[in-house]
N, C-alpha and C positions, 0 to 999 in steps of 0.2 A: 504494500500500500504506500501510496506516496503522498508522503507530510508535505504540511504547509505552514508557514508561519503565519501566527492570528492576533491581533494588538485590540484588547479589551479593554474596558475605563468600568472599575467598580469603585465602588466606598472603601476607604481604608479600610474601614475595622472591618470587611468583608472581606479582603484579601489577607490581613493577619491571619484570622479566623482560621479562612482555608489554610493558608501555610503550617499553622500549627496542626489543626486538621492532619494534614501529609506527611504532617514529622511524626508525630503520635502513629501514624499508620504505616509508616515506611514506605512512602510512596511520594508522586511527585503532583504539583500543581496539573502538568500537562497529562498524566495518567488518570488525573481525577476526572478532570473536566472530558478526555477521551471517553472514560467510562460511562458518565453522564448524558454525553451526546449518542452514543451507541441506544441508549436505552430508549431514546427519541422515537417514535415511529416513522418508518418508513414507508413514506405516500407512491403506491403503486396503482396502475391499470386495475380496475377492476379482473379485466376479464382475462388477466394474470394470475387472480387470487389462486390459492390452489381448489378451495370448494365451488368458485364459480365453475371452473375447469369440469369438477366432475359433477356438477348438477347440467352443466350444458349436454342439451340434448336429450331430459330426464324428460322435457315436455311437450308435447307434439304442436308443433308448431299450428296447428287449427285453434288450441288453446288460445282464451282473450284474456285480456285483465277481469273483462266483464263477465266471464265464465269464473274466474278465480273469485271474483268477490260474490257470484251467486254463490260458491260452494261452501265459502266462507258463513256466509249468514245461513247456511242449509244446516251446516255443522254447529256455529254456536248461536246460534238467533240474533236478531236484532235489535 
């Protein structure tokens, strides 16, 4: 993977924080915030997802929205 250098502006006592933070944990500012970012979600193509993947083609295409909301209200009422 190829780094990049990143120039942030936080509050002191929030950069302390962290640093202490890293020291307490053996670890580094840039390992933190790596970590943090990772756990970000990652915005993909729907029709990438892996469930869309395999529901595609589960419904026969003569199906309507308006088929699905009758069956819907057949199933749990109105």
């Amino acid at each position: 993977m190829q780094e990049t250098k990143l120039t942030v502006r936080v509050a002191r006592n929030l950069l302390e924080n962290a640093k202490r933070y890293a020291s307490e944990n053996n670890t580094t500012l840039t390992d933190l915030i790596g970590a943090y970012l990772e756990k970000l979600p990652v915005k993909q193509a729907m029709e990438n997802a892996p469930l869309v993947r395999n529901l595609s083609g589960s419904v026969s295409d003569r199906v309507s929205v308006k088929d699905y909301h009758r069956h819907l209200d057949e199933k749990y009422g109105k």
